[in-house]
C-alpha positions, 0 to 999 in steps of 0.5 A: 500500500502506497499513499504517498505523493512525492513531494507532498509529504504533509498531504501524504502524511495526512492521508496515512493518518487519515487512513488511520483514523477510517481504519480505527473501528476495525481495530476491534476485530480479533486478529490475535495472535497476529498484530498487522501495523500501517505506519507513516513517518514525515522527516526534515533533516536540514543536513541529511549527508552529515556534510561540514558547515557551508555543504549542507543539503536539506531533504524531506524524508517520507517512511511508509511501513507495513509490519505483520507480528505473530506472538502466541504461547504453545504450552510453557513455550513462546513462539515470535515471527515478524515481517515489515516493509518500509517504503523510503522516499526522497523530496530532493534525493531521490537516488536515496530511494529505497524499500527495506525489509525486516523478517525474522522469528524466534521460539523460547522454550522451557522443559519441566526440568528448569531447562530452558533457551531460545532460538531465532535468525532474522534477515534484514535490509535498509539504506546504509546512512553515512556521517554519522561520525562525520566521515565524508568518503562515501556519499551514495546510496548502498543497501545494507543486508544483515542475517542473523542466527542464534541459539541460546540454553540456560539450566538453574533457577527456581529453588537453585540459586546456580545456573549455567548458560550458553548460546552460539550466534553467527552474524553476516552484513554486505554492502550492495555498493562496490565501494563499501564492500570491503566492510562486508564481514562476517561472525561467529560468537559463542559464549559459556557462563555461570549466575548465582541469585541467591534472591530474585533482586539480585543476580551475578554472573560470570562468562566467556566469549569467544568472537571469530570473524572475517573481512573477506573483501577487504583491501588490499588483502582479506583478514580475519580477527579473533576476540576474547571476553571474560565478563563479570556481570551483576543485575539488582532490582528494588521493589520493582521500581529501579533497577541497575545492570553492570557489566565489567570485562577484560578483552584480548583482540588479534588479528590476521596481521599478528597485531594484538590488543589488550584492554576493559570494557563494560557497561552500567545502566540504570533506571529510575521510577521516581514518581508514578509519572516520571521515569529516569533512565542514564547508561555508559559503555566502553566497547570498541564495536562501531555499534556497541552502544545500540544494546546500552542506548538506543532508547529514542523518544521517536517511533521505534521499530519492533523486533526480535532479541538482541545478539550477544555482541554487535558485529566488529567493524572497521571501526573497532580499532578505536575505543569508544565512550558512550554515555546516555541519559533519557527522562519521560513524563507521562502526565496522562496515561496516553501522553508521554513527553520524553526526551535524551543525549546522547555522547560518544567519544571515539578515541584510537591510539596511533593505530595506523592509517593510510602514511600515517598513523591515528592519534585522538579522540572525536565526539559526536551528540544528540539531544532529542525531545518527542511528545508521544500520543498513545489514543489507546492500544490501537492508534499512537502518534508523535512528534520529535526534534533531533539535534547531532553534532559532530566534533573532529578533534583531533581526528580531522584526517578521518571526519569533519564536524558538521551540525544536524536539526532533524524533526519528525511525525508520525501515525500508526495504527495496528490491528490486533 
């Protein structure tokens, strides 16, 4: 289904949510245990390529998305399956113009013999958006695609304070455009652990992981790399109204080129119910995955998409040889149990540590932020819209060789309905 007329994003995002609102009454049918979603999004980026002060380019982004959500309980198991569309067109760039897809499933299961564990994989595609760090070396359009399988078991729990787990997970991306290909890469990760929650408020645990990948386009030779982790973690929860998850690690990288590198990583999240309307949430992480903050931030006061569980560990990249500080803090105000007003910032400091680059070698640290505010309103389990303004910044340093600073004010709406 596609409404939209280009270069007419408001009448287009009037008629989606007018689409919504006719559709409201058949949002009573009974479609469970499928939840059918129609969505649209209207986008102003004043700098959409992430260019430096004087480049800037302004486009208008319209995000149409269709989703399909399957959840039922077979016995003491939980099956999931997901599959969505999104159509993303371009007032001025049209080059950009692009359809993504998300599929996936996944089934938990539970024994009578406190066995219990997952197993899912999802497929997914979407526009590979540059400059996010400033970095101006590519300025067309690719696709990026991502697979992902894993599988998880975990025995303890209930009347036995100790348990063990384990799972195994294999990620792959690729870049449709020639010129981003030697990004493409792939991952094994397994890992093996041991908690001990003596009460259902506190938890510690202990583990191991293992992380083996490959760059095999890389230029001028593939190569592949190896991560060790050793992860002590710990997880309270008070009386249901905060809660605080930590996680310290010692790592080991090598790589195909006989380089190593030894250093700590970790994360501390915590969150906050200070009042029956307000809701208090602040993380840092130290990783050296380009993406590794996705699982400790990414808590966006605009629409997010749903989906399945998250990996072990974000894919490596290239960018995994710099080692990032990543700090978020996000309050929400629900003054009415159909209104939230929320809003973040969000900091991360990439810090790389003469790691050789072209003739030379990279020594510094850049910083990119955000800061976010949205107002959400939530009609009742069928029908929700919003509004948000997003504001990223970009600040070389040190590393002008690698990025250039650039300033982005973003604003956007949205409708969505779902049938259940």
């Amino acid at each position: 289904m596609n409404v939209r007329v280009m270069g007419k994003h408001p009448i287009a995002f009037g008629l989606v949510a007018g689409a919504c609102f006719a559709l409201h009454p058949l949002a009573h049918a009974q479609l469970a245990p499928f939840t059918l979603t129609l969505g649209e999004t209207v986008t102003h980026d004043d700098n959409l390529l992430r260019a430096p002060a004087g480049s800037e380019a302004s486009d208008w982004l319209s995000d149409t998305r269709l989703r399909l959500d399957y959840s039922d309980t077979i016995g003491r198991n939980q099956a999931m399956a997901w599959a969505a569309i999104d159509d993303s067109r371009y007032r001025h760039d049209s080059q950009l113009d692009n359809v993504g897809h998300q599929l996936g499933g996944e089934f938990d299961w539970t024994s009578i013999d406190r066995l219990s564990g997952k197993i899912g994989l999802d497929d997914n595609s979407s526009l590979y958006r540059t400059g996010s760090t400033g970095d101006q070396s590519f300025q067309g359009k690719s696709i990026l695609h991502t697979q992902r399988a894993f599988t998880r078991a975990a025995i303890g729990g209930g009347t036995t304070p100790l348990g063990f787990e384990g799972g195994v997970e294999y990620s792959d991306s690729k870049n449709s455009a020639a010129a981003l290909s030697a990004n493409d890469a792939n991952q094994w990760v397994g890992d093996l652990g041991v908690s001990y929650a003596e009460s259902p408020d506190l938890r510690l645990s202990l583990l191991g992981r293992r992380t083996s990948g490959r760059y095999p386009n890389f230029v001028p030779a593939a190569y592949s790399f190896h991560r060790d982790d050793l992860v002590l973690g710990g997880n309270w929860v008070s009386g249901g109204f905060s809660s605080l998850q930590a996680q310290i690690a010692y790592s080991r990288e090598d790589y195909s080129d006989s380089s190593a590198r030894h250093y700590w990583t970790g994360f501390v999240r915590g969150n906050w119910q200070a009042t029956g309307h307000i809701q208090l949430s602040a993380s840092w992480a130290r990783d050296t995955t380009q993406n590794f903050m996705g699982g400790v931030l990414g808590q966006g006061t605009g629409a997010g998409s749903q989906g399945g569980t998250s990996g072990a560990q974000s894919l490596v990249t290239q960018q995994s040889l710099s080692l990032n500080n990543a700090a978020d803090l996000t309050a929400r105000w629900q003054p009415t149990s159909k209104i939230e007003l929320a809003g973040s910032y969000q900091r991360i400091v990439r810090h790389y540590d003469n790691v050789p680059f072209g003739a030379g070698v990279l020594d510094g640290s850049d910083t990119s932020s955000q800061y976010q505010i949205g107002l959400n309103y939530q009609m009742n389990r069928s029908f929700k819209a919003g509004c948000s303004a997003t504001r990223s910044t970009h600040a070389p340093g040190d590393l002008v060789a690698l990025s250039s600073a650039y300033v982005s004010n973003a604003y956007s709406c949205f409708a969505e309905l779902s049938l259940h």
